[in-house]
N, C-alpha and C positions, 0 to 999 in steps of 0.2 A: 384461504389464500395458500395457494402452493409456493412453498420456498424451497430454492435449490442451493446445492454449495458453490458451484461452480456456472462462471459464464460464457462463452464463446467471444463476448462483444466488451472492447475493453476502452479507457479514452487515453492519449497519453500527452505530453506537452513538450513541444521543441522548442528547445531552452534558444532564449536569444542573446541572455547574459550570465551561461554557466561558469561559475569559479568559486573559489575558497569562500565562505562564508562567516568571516570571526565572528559570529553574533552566536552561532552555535556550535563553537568550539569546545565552551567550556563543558556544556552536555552534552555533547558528541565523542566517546569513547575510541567512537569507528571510524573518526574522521582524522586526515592526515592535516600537516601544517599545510599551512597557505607561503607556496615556495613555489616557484618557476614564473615562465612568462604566461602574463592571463590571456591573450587574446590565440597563445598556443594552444595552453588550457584547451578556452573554449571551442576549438577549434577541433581538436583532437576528442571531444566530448560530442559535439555533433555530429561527427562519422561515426562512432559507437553507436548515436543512437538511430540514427538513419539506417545501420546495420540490423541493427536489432531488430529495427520495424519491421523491414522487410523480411528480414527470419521468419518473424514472428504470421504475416502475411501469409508467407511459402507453407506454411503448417495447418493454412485453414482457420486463424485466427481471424475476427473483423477488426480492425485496429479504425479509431475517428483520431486524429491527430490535430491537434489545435496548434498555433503555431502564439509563442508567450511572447508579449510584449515588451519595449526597452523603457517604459513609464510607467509604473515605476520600475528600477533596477530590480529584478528577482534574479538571486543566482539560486535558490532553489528551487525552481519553478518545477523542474525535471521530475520532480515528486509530487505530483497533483493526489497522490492517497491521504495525504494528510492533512487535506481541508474539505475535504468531503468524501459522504459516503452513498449509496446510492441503494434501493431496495425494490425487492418483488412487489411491492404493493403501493408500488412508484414516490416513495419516497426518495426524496432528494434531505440530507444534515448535513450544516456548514458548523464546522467545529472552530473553536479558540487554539491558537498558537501562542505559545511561548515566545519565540525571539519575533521580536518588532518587524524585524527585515522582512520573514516570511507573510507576514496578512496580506501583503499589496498582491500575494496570487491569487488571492480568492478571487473568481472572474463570473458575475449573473451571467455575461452573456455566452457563454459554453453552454447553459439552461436552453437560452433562447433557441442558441443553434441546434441543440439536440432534440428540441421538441419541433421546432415550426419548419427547417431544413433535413430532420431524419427521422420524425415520426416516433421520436421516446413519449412514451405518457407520463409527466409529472403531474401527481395530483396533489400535492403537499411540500411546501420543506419547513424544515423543522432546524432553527435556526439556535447554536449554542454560543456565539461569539461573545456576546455581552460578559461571560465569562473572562474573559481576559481583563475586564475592568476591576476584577477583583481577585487577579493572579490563578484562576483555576483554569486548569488547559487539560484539552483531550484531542490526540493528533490524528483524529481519524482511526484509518486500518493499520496506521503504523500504532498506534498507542492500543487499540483494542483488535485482538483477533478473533472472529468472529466463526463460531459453527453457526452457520444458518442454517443448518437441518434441527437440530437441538435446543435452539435460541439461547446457549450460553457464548458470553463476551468475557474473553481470558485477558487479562492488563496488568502489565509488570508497573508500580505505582514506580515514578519519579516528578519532578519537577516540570514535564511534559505532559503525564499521565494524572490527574488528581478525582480520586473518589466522588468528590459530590457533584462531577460531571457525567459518571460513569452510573450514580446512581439516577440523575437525566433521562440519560440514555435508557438503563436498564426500563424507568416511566415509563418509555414513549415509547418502548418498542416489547415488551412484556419480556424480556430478557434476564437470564440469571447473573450476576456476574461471578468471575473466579479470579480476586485480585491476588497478588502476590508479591515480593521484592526482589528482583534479581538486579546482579551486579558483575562490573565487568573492572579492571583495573584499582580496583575502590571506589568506583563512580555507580551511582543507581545506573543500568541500560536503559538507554533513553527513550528507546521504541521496542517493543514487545516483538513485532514479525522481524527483529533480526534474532532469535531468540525461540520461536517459534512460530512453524507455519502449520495450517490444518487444509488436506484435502481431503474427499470424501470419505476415504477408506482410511487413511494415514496423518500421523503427526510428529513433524520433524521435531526435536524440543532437546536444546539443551541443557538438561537438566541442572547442569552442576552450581548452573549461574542463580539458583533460587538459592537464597541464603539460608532457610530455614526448614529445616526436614520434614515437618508438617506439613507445610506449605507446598514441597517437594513433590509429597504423597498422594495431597489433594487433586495437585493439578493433573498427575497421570493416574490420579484413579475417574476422575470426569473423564480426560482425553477414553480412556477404555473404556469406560459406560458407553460413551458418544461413538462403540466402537471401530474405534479410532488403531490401528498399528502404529505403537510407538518408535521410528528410527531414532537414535539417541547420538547427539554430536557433543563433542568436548569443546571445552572453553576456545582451541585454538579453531576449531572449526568455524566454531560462530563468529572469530575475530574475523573471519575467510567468508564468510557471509555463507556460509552452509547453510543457516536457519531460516533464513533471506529466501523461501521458495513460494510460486504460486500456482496451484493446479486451474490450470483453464480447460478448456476442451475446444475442438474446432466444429465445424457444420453439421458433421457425421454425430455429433455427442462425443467423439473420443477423447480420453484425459489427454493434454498435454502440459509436462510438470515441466515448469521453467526457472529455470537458476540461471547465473551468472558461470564463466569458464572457470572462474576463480573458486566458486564458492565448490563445483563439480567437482574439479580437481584436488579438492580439499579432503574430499571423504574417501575413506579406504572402500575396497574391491565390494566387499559383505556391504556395506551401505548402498552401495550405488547398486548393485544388483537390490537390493529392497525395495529402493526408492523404482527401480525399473518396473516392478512387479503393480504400481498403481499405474503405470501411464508412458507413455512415448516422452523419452529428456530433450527437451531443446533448450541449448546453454549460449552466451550471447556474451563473448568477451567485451566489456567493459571496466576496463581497468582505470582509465582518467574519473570516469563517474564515482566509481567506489572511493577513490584514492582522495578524491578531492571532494568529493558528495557527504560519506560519509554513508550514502546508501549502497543497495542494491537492486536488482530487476523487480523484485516486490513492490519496492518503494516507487518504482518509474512508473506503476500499474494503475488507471483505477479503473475498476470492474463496474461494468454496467451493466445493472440488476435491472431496470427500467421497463415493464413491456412496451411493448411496438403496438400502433394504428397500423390494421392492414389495408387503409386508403389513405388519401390525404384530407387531414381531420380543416375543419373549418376555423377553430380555433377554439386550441385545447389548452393552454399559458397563460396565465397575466404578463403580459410584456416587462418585462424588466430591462434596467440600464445596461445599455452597451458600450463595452470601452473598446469599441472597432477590432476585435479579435478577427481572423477568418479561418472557418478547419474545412479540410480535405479529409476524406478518403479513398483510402485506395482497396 
């Protein structure tokens, strides 16, 4: 099986009830209070992302856009990374969530539609939810960052992130992991890729947030092995979603590394020329998402690893439930 790091083809989810989420305040470092008017909020959060799509379009990106339903309420819906993950050997893994609010995003029929309306090949999913019955959570690509060249999974452990998921994981996909404890305010960081991102060549990683010098040592001596160019961002950058990046590439194969305005704006002159040196920056002001999300453009992402039927397959799915979803692309 050939694995690559990087994909052209991405899925993303247009929120239809974005706003402040008190259910993951209390583990959410990066998250601001829940203050102003919601329906402005949300409002001012769908032109961001409507914006971005289309950025992101303009760059030779394939964007599938699903459009998130108002039953149940999901105000994080925006972040479709962190209830699944998607792979080169057409795996489809539906991970356990921590705050209650978030499970109602998990959606079979985005399955349905990617396979029987655009020709993804799913031959597997591999299901970790039942986890939550017994308090152990893994939030996808936000809790694990993944070198898919190397098959190590890097996991900052908190109360989102828990070991005997990730050793699951490690199972079912023959994976090394490289867990560790980073911290942001006094709080465990809740999700790993605000914290550290990996592209082919490069790894963004703020080191400082690893508590333990050991721990510190190990992670950027894998990232070099993997090698990997480590750009190095300080605590205040990552509060700025500097860590928050994901290298895609368009039609061509070219890298396009995507961060937030915020997060771009954050790193001095010597970083951003580094970060240039792997790939073309497309940045995407989102400031109501981050502010009120708690995420960044990583988190809005999921990467689809999936190959393609070069005809139209007869029938390659077990039909799964549909909760009337409908995606476009453009």
């Amino acid at each position: 099986m050939k694995h690559t790091q990087t994909t052209s083809r991405i899925l993303m989810i247009r929120p239809a009830a974005f706003g402040p989420n008190a259910d993951t305040l209390a583990t959410n470092s990066f998250q601001g209070k829940p203050i102003g008017n919601p329906e402005q909020i949300h409002s001012q959060a769908l032109a961001e992302f409507d914006v971005f799509v289309g950025r992101m379009r303009q760059y030779g990106i394939e964007v599938f856009v699903f459009e998130d339903t108002l039953d149940p309420p999901t105000p994080d819906a925006i972040f479709p990374n962190n209830w699944f993950s998607t792979h080169s050997d057409g795996t489809v893994v539906m991970y356990p969530m921590q705050p209650r609010s978030r499970r109602g995003e998990r959606r079979p029929d985005l399955f349905d539609s990617l396979a029987e309306d655009h020709f993804f090949q799913i031959a597997r999913f591999i299901d970790f939810t039942d986890g939550e019955s017994a308090g152990l959570f893994l939030e996808g690509t936000g809790s694990l960052v993944l070198d898919r060249l190397g098959c190590i999974g890097y996991a900052a452990l908190s109360a989102r992130t828990r070991a005997p998921v990730l050793e699951r994981f490690a199972g079912a996909f023959e994976y090394e992991i490289v867990s560790f404890r980073a911290s942001d305010r006094g709080l465990p960081i809740y999700h790993t890729n605000v914290m550290l991102s990996l592209g082919r060549t490069f790894a963004v990683l703020a080191e400082e947030t690893i508590d333990d010098p050991a721990e510190r040592e190990l992670v950027k001596s894998k990232l070099r092995e993997g090698g990997r160019r480590i750009i190095r961002i300080s605590r205040e950058q990552c509060r700025a979603f500097a860590g928050n990046v994901l290298e895609l590439k368009n039609g061509k194969g070219e890298p396009i590394i995507v961060l937030s305005a915020q997060a771009w704006g954050a790193l001095d002159e010597r970083s951003q020329a580094k970060l240039k040196e792997h790939g073309q920056i497309l940045t995407a002001k989102i400031p109501t998402i981050e502010q009120f999300g708690g995420g960044s453009v990583r988190c809005m992402i999921a990467e689809l690893f999936l190959p393609k039927f070069t005809g139209r397959p007869e029938s390659h799915i077990r039909k799964r439930s549909s909760t009337g979803g409908v995606s476009h692309q453009g």
